[in-house]
LUMGU-201134 format. One line per field, with one value per residue: residue number from 1; x, y, z of N, C-alpha, C in turn. Coordinates in Angstrom, 2 decimals. Each point is the difference from the previous one (the first is absolute). Layout:
// residues N
resi = (NUM|...)
n.east = (X|...)
n.north = (Y|...)
n.up = (Z|...)
ca.east = (X|...)
ca.north = (Y|...)
ca.up = (Z|...)
c.east = (X|...)
c.north = (Y|...)
c.up = (Z|...)
***
This chain:
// residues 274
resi = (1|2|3|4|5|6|7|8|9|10|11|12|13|14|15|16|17|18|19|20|21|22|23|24|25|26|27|28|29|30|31|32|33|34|35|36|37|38|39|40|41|42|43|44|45|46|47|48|49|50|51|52|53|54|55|56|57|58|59|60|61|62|63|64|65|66|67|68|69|70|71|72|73|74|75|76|77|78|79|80|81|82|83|84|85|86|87|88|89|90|91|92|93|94|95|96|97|98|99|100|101|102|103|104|105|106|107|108|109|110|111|112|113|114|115|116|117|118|119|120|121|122|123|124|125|126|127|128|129|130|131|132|133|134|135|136|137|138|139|140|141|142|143|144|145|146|147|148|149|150|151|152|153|154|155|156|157|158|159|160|161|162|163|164|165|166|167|168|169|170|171|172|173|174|175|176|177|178|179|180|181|182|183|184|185|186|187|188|189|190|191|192|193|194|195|196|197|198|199|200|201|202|203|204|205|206|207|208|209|210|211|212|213|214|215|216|217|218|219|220|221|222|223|224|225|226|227|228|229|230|231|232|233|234|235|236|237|238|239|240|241|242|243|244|245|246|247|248|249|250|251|252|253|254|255|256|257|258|259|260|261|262|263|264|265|266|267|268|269|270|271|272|273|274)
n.east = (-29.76|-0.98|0.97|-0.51|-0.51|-1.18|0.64|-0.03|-1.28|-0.12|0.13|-0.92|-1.17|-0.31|-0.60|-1.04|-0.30|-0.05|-1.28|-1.12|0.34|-0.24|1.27|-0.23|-1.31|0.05|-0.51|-0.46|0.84|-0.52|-0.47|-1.67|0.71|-0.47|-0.87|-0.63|-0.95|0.68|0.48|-1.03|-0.09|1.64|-0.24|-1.01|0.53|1.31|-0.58|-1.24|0.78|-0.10|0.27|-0.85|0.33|-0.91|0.53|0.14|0.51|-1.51|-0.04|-0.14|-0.95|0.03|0.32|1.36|1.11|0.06|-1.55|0.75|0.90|-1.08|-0.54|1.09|0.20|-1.08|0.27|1.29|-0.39|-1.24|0.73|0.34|-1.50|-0.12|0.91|-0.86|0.01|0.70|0.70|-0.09|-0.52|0.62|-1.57|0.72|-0.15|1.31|0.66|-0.35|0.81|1.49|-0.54|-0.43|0.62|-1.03|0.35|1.03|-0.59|-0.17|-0.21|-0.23|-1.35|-0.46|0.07|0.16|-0.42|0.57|-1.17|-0.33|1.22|-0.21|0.88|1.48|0.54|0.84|1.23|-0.53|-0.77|-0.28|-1.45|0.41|-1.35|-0.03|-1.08|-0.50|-0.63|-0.26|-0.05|-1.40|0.00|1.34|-0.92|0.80|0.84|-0.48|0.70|0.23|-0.68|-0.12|0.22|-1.39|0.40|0.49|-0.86|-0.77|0.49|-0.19|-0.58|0.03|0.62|-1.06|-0.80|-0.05|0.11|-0.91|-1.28|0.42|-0.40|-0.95|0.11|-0.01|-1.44|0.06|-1.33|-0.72|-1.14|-1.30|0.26|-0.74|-0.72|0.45|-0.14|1.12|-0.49|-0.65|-0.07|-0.03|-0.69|-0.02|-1.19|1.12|-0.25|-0.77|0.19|-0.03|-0.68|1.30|-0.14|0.86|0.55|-0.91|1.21|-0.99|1.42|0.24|0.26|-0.72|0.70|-1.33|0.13|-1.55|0.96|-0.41|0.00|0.08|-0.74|0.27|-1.42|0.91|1.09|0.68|0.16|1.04|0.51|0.91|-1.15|-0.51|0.97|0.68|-1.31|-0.78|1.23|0.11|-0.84|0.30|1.27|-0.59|-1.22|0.92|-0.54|0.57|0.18|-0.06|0.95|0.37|0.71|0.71|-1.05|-0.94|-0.61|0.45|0.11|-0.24|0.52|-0.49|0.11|0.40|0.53|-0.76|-0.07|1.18|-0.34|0.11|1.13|-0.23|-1.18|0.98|1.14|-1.08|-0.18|1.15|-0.09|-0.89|-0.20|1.11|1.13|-0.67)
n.north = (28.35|-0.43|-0.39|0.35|-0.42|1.86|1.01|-1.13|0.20|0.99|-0.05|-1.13|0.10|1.43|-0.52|-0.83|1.18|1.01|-1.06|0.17|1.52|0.44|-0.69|0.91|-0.09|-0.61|-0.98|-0.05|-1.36|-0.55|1.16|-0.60|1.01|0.59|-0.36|0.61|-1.18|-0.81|0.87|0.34|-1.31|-0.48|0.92|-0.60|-1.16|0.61|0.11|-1.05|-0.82|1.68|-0.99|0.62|1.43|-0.10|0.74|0.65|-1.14|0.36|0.61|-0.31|0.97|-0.43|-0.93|-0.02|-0.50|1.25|-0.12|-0.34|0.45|0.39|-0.22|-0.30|1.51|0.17|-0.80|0.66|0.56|-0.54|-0.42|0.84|1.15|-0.05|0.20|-0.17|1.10|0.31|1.44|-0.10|0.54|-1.43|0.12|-1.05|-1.06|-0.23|1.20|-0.50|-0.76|0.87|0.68|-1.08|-0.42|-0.06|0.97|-0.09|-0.10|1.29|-0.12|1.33|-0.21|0.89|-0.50|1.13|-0.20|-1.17|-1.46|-0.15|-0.90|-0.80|-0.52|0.42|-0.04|0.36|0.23|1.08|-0.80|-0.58|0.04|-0.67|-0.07|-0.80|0.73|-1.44|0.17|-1.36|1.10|-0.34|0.19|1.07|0.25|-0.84|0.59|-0.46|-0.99|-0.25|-1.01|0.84|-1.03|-0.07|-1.16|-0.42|0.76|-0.30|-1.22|0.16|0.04|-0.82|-0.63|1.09|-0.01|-1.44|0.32|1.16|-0.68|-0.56|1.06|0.59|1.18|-1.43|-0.14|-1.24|-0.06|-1.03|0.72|-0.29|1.07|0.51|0.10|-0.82|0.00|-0.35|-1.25|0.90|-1.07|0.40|-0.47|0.91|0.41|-0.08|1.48|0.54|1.20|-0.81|0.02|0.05|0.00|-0.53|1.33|0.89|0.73|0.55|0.84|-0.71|-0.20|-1.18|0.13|0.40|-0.80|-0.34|-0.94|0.08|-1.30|0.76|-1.35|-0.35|-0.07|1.07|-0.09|-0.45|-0.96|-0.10|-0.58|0.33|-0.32|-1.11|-0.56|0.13|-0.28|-1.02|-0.49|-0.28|-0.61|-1.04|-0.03|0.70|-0.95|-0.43|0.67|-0.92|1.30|0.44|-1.12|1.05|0.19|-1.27|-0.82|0.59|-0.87|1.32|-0.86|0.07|-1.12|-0.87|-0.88|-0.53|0.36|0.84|0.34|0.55|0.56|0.73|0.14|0.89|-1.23|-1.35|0.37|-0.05|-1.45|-0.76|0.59|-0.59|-0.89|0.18|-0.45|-1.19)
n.up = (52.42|-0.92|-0.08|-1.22|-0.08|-0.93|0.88|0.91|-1.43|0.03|1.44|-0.01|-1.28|0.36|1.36|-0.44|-0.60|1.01|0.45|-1.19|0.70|1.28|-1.03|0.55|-0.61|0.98|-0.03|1.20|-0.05|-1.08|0.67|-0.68|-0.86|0.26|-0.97|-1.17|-0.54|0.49|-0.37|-0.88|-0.23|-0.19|-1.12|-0.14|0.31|-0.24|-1.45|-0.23|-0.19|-0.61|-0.71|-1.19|0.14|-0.74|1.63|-0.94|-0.47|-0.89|-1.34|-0.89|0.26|1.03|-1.30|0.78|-0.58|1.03|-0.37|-1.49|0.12|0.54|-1.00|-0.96|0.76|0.38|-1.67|-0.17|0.55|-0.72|-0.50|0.23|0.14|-1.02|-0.65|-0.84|0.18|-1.00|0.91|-1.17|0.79|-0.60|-0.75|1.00|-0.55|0.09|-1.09|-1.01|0.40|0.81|-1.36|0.09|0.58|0.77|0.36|1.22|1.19|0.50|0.71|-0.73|0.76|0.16|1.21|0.45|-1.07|0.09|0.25|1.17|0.49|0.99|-1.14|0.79|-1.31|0.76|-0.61|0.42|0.06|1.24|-0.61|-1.05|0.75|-1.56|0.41|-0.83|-0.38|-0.40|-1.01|0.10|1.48|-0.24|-0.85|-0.36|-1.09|-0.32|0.58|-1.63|0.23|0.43|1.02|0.54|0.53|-1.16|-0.56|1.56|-0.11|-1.36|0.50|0.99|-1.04|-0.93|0.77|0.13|-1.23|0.43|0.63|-0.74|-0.69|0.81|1.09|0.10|0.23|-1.10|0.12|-0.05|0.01|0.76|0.61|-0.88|1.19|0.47|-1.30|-0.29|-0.23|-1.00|-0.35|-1.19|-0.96|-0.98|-0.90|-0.47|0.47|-0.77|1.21|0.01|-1.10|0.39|1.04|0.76|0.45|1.36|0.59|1.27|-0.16|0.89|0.89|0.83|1.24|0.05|-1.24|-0.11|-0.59|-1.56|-0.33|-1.04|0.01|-0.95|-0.09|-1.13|0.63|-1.53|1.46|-0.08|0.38|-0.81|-1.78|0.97|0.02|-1.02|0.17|1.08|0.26|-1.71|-0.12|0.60|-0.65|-1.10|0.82|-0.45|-1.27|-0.46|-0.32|-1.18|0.01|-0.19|1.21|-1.09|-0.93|-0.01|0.84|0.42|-1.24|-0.94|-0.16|-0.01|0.59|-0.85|0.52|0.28|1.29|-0.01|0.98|-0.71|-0.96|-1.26|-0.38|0.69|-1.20|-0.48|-0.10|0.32|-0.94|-0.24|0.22|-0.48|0.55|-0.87)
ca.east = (-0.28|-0.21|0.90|-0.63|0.45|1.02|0.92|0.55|0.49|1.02|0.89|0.38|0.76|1.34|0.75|0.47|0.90|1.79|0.83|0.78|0.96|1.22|0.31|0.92|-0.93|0.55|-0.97|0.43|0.29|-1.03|-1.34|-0.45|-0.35|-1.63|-0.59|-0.82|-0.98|0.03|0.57|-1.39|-1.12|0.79|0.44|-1.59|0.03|1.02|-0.94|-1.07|0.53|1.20|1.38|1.08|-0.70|0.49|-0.71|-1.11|-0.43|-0.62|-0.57|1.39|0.71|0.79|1.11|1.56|0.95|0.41|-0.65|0.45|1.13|-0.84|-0.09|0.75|0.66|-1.49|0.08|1.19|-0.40|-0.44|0.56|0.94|-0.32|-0.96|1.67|-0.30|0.33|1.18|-0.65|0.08|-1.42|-0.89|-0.88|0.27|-1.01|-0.30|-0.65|-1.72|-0.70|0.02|-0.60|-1.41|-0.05|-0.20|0.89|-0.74|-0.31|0.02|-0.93|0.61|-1.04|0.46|-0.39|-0.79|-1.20|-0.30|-0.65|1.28|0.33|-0.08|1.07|0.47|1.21|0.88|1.38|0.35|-0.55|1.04|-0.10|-0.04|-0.98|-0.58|-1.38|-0.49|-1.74|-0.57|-1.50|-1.15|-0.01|0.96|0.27|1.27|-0.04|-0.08|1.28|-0.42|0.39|0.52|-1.48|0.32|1.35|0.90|-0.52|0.76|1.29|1.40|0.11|0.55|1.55|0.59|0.30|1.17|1.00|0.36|0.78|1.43|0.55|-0.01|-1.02|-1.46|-0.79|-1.19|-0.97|-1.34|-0.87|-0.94|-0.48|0.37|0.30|1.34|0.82|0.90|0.19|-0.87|-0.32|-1.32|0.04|-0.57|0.22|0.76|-0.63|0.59|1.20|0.84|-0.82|1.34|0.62|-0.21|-0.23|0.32|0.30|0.96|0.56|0.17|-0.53|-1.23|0.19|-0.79|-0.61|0.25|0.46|-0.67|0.82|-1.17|0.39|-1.30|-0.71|-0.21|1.22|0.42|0.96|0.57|0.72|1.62|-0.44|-1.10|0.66|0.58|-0.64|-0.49|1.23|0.30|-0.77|-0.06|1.14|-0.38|-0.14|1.15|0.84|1.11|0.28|0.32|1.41|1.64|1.13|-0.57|-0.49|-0.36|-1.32|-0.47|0.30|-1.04|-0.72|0.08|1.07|-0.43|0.84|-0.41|-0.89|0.14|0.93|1.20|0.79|-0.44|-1.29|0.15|0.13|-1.17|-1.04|1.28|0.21|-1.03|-0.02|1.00|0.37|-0.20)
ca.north = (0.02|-0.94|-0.41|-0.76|-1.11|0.26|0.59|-1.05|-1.18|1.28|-0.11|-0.94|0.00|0.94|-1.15|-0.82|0.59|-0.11|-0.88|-0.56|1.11|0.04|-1.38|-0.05|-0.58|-1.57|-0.57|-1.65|-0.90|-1.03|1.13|-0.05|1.28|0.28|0.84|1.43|0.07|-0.37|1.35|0.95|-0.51|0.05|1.22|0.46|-0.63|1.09|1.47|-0.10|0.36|0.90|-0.27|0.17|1.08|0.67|1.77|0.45|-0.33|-1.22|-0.21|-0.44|1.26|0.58|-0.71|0.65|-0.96|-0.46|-1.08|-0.82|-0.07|-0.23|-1.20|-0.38|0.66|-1.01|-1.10|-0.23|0.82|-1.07|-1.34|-0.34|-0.40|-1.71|-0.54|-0.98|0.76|0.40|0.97|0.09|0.70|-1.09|-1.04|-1.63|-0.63|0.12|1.58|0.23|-1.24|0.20|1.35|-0.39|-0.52|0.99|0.56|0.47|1.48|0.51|1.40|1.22|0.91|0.55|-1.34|0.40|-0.44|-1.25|-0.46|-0.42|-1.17|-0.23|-0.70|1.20|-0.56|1.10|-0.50|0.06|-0.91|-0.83|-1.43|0.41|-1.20|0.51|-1.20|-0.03|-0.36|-0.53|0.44|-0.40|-1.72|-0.66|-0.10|0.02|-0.35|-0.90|-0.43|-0.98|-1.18|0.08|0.12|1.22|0.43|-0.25|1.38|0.37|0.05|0.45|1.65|0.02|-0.29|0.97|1.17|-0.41|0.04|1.38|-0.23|-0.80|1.07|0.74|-0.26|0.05|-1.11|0.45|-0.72|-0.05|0.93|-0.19|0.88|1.44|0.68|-0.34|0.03|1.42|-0.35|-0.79|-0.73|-0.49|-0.22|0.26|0.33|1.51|0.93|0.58|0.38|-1.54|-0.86|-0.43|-0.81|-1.70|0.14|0.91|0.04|1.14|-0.14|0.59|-0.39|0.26|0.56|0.01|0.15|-0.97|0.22|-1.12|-0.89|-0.72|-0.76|0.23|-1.17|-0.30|-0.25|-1.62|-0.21|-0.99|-0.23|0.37|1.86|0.36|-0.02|1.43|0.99|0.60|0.39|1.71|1.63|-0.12|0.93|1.30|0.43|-0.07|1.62|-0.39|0.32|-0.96|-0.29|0.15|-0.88|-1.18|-1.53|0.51|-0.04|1.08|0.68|0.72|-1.17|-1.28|-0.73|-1.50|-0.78|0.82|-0.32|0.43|0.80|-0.05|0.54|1.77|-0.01|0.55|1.19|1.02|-0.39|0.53|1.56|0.07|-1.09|-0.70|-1.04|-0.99)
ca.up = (-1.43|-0.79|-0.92|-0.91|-0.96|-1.06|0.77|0.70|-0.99|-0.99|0.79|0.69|-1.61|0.12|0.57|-0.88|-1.31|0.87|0.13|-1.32|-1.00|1.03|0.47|1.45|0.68|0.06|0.24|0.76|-1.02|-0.02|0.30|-0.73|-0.15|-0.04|-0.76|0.43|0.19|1.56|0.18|0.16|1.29|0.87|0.25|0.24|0.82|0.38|0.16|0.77|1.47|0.16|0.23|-1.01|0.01|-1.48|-0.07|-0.76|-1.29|0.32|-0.82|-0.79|-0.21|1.15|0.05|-0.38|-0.10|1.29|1.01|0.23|0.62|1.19|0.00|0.20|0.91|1.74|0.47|0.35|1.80|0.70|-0.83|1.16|1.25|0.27|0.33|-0.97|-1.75|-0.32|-0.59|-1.16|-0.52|-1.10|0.25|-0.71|1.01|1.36|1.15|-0.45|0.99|1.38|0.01|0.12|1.26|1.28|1.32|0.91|-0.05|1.54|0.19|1.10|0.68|1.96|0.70|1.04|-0.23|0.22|1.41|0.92|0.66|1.36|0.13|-0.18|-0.44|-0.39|0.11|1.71|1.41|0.47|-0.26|-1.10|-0.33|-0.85|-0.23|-0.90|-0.46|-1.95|0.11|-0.60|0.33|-0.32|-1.28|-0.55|-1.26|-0.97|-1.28|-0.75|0.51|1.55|1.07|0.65|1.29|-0.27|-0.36|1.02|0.22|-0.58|0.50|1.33|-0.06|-0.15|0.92|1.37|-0.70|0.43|1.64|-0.38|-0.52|1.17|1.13|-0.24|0.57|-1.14|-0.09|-0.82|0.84|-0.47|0.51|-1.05|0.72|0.54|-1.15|-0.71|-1.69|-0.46|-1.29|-1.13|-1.30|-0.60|-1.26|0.30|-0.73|-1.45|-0.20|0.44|-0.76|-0.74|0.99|0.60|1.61|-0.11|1.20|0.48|0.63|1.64|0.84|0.68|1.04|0.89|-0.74|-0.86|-1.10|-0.77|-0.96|-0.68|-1.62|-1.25|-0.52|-1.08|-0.51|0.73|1.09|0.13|1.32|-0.13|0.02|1.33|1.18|-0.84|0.05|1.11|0.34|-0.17|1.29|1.41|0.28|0.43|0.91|1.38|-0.21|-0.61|-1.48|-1.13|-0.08|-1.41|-0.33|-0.62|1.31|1.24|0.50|0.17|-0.96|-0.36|-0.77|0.50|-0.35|-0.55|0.92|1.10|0.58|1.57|0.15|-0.64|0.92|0.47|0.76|1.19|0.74|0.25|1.15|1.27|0.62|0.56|0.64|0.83|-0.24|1.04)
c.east = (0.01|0.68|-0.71|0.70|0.88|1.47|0.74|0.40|1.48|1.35|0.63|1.15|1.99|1.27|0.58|1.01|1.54|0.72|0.90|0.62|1.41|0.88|0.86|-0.71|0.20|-1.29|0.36|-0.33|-1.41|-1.07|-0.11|-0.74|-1.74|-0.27|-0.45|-1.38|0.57|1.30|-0.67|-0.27|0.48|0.20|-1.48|0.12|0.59|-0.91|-0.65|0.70|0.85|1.51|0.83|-0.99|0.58|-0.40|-1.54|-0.35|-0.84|-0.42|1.04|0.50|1.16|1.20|1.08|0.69|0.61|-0.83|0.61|0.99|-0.56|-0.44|0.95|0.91|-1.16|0.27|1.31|0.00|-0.89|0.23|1.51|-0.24|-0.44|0.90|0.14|-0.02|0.72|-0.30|0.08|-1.10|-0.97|-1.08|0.16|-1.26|0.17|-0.34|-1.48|-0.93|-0.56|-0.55|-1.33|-0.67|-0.85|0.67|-1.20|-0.50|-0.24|-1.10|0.78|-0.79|0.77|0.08|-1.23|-1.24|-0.36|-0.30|1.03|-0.35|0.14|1.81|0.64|1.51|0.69|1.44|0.39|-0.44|0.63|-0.19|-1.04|-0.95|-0.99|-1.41|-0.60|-1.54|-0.21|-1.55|-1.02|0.06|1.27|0.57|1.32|-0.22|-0.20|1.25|-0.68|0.61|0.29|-1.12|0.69|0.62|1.01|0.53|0.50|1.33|0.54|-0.72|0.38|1.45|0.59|0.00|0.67|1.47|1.12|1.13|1.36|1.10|0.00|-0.70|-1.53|-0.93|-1.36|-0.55|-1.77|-0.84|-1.40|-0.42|0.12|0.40|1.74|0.84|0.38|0.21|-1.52|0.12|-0.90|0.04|-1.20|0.56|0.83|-0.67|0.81|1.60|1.09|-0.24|1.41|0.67|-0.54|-1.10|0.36|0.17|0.04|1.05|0.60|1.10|-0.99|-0.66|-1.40|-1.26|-0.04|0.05|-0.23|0.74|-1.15|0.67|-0.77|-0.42|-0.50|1.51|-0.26|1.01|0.78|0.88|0.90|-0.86|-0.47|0.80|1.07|-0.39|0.12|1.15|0.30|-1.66|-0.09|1.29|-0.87|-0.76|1.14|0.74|0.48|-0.53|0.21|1.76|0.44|0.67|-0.61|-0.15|-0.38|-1.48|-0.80|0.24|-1.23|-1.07|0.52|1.65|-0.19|0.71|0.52|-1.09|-0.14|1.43|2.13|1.16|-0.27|-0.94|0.02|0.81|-0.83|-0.84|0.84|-0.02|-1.47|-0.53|1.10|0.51|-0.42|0.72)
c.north = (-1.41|-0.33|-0.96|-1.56|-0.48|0.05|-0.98|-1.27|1.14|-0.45|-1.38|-0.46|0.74|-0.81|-1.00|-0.13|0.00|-1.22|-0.95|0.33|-0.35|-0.46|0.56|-0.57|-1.57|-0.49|-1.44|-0.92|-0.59|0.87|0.49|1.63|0.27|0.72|1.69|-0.40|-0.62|0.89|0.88|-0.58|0.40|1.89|0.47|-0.57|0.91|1.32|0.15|-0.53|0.67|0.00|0.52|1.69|1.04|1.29|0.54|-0.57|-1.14|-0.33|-0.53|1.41|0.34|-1.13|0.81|-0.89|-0.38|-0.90|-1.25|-0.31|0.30|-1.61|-0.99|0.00|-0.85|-1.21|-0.75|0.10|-1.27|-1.10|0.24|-0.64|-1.93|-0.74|-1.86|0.13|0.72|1.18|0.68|0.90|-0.47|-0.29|-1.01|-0.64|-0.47|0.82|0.14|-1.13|0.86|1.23|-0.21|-0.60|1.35|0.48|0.22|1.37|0.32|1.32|0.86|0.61|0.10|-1.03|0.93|0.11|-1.11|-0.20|0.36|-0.72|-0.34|-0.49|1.22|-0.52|1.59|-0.03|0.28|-0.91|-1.13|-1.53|0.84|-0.54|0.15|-1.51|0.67|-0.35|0.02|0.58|-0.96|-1.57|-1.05|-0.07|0.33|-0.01|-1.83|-0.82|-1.36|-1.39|0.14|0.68|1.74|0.00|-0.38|2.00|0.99|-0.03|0.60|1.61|0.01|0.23|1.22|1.02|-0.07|-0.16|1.24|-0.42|-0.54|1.19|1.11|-0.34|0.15|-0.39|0.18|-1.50|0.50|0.20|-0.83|1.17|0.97|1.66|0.12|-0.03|1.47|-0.08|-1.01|-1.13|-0.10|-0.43|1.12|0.50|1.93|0.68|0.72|0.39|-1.19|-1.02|-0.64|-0.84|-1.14|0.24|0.78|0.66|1.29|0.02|0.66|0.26|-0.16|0.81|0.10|0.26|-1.46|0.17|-0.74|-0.91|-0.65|-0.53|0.49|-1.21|-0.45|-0.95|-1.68|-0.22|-1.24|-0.28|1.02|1.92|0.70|0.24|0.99|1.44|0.48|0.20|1.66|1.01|0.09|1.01|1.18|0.18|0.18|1.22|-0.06|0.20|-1.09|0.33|0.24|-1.79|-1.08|-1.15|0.63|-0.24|1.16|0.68|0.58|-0.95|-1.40|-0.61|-1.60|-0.99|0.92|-0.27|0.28|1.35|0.09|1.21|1.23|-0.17|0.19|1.09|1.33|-0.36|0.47|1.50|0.78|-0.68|-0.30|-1.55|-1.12|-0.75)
c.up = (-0.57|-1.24|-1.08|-1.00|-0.91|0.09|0.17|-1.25|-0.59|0.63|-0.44|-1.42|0.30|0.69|-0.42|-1.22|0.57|0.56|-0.94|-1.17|0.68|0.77|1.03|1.37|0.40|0.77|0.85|-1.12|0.31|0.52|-1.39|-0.23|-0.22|-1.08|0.52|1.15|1.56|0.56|0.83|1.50|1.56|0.60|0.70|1.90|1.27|0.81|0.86|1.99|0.24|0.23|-1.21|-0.11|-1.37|-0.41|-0.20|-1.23|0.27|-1.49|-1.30|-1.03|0.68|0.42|-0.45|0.42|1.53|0.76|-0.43|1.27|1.63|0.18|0.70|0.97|0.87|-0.05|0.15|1.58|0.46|-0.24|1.03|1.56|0.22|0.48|-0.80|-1.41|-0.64|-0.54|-0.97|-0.74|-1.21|0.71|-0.62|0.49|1.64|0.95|-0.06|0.82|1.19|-0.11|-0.19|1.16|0.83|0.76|1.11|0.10|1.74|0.14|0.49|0.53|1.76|0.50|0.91|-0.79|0.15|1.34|1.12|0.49|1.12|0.00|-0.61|-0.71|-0.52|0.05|1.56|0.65|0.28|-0.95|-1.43|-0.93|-1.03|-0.16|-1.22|-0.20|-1.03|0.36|-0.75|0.16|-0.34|-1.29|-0.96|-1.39|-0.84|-0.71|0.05|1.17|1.24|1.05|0.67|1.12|-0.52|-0.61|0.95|0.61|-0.79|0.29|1.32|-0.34|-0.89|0.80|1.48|-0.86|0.62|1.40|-0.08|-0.04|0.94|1.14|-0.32|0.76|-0.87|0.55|-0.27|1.46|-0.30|-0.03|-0.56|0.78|0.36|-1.19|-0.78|-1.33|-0.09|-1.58|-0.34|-1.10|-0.71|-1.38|0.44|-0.95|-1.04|-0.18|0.91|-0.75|-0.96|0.88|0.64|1.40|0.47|2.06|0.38|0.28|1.48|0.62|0.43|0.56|0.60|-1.07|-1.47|-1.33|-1.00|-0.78|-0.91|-1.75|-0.77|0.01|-1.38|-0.29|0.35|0.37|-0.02|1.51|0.74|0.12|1.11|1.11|0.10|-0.27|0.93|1.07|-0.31|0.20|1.03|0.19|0.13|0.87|1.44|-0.38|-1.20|-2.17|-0.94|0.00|-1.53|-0.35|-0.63|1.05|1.44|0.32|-0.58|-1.45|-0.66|-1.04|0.58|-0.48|-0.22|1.64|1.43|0.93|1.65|-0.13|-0.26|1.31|0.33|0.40|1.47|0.87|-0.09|1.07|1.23|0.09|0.45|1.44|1.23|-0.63|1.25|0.86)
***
């Protein structure tokens, strides 16, 4: 269901009203409180990547005083998980920074629909070997000022990031045949059209698996390499992580970039320890 505008400005006003009725309400010192109108924006943001779900009401007929307190109740829950924000269920601006930001995203389709692979990576085998292939002649995403092997490496170093953390053996394939993980860059289709990038997640196992960027997003160093660390996790199996500061969290981290502690103990219980 399509949650309208109207609806979401009704909400965002109601919100707002409680925060500045209700002085039991405490707000982090110096996080600059948000108006209705970047309220709204922040609650539209939620929606559209299903993270905040407001039943059956989509019209501003169908506002009752508890979606407030839903509200407030999703973003107290994700303002914990970031583990950078104080959960307070306020849209301050800092929460409105990190609620704008892209999250990742993963595919949930079968794997047994996907190609198969001549390279077999399954948690049983003796040697745990994950090859990679940059599809379309190689082609990597775009960051401002930086050549394209400099591009490559920092994707060599997020995904040999893994091997540190479990049994691994990840390296680059010319050979598309022989690969279990394919890379690409393209424009993500409609229903992914919110996210950075997008991963099956696997195991491999006898089947190739996709890591693809968007080629509409602009890239910076730290975003690319961060990225591609956390999808590369899901192709090694490995879910979006609860706990806070986690690779595997569900939105980027300003100072993240390789695998964290629950990160690797998901990769380890999969995988094995190296």
């Amino acid at each position: 269901m399509i949650v309208s505008a109207e609806l979401i400005n009704v909400l965002a006003r109601k919100v707002f009203q409680k925060y500045t009725s209700d002085e039991s309400i405490v707000r982090e010192v110096g996080d600059l409180l948000l108006g209705p109108d970047k309220l709204a924006e922040g609650l539209t943001n939620l929606i559209n990547n299903k993270l905040l779900k407001l039943g059956e009401a989509t019209e501003p007929g169908d506002f009752r005083p508890e979606l407030v307190d839903i509200v407030m109740k999703t973003l107290k829950q994700l303002q914990a998980n970031t583990g950078n924000l104080k959960p307070d269920g306020v849209f301050g601006q800092k929460t409105l920074h990190w609620l704008l930001k892209r999250p990742f995203g993963h595919h949930d389709r079968p794997l047994e629909s996907l190609p198969k692979s001549k390279t077999t990576s399954s948690p049983g085998d003796s040697i745990h070997a994950v090859r990679y292939f940059i599809d379309n002649n190689g082609e990597l995403p775009q960051i401002p000022g930086l050549p394209d092997m400099k591009v490559l490496k920092h994707l060599r170093e997020a995904l040999e990031s893994w091997v540190d953390a479990c049994n691994l053996d990840v390296k680059q394939t010319g050979s598309r045949a022989d690969a279990n993980v394919i890379i690409n860059v393209k424009l993500l289709p409609g229903e992914h059209h919110s996210v950075v990038a997008i991963a099956d997640v696997g195991p491999p196992r006898d089947r190739q698996l996709e890591l693809s960027f968007d080629r509409a997003e602009t890239w910076t160093p730290h975003k690319f390499q961060a990225t591609a660390a956390h999808e590369f996790g899901h192709n090694l199996g490995i879910h979006h992580i609860s706990e806070p500061r986690q690779l595997m969290n569900e939105t980027l981290h300003d100072d993240i970039a390789a695998p964290q502690k629950a990160d690797i103990a998901a990769a380890v219980q999969i995988w094995g320890k190296r």
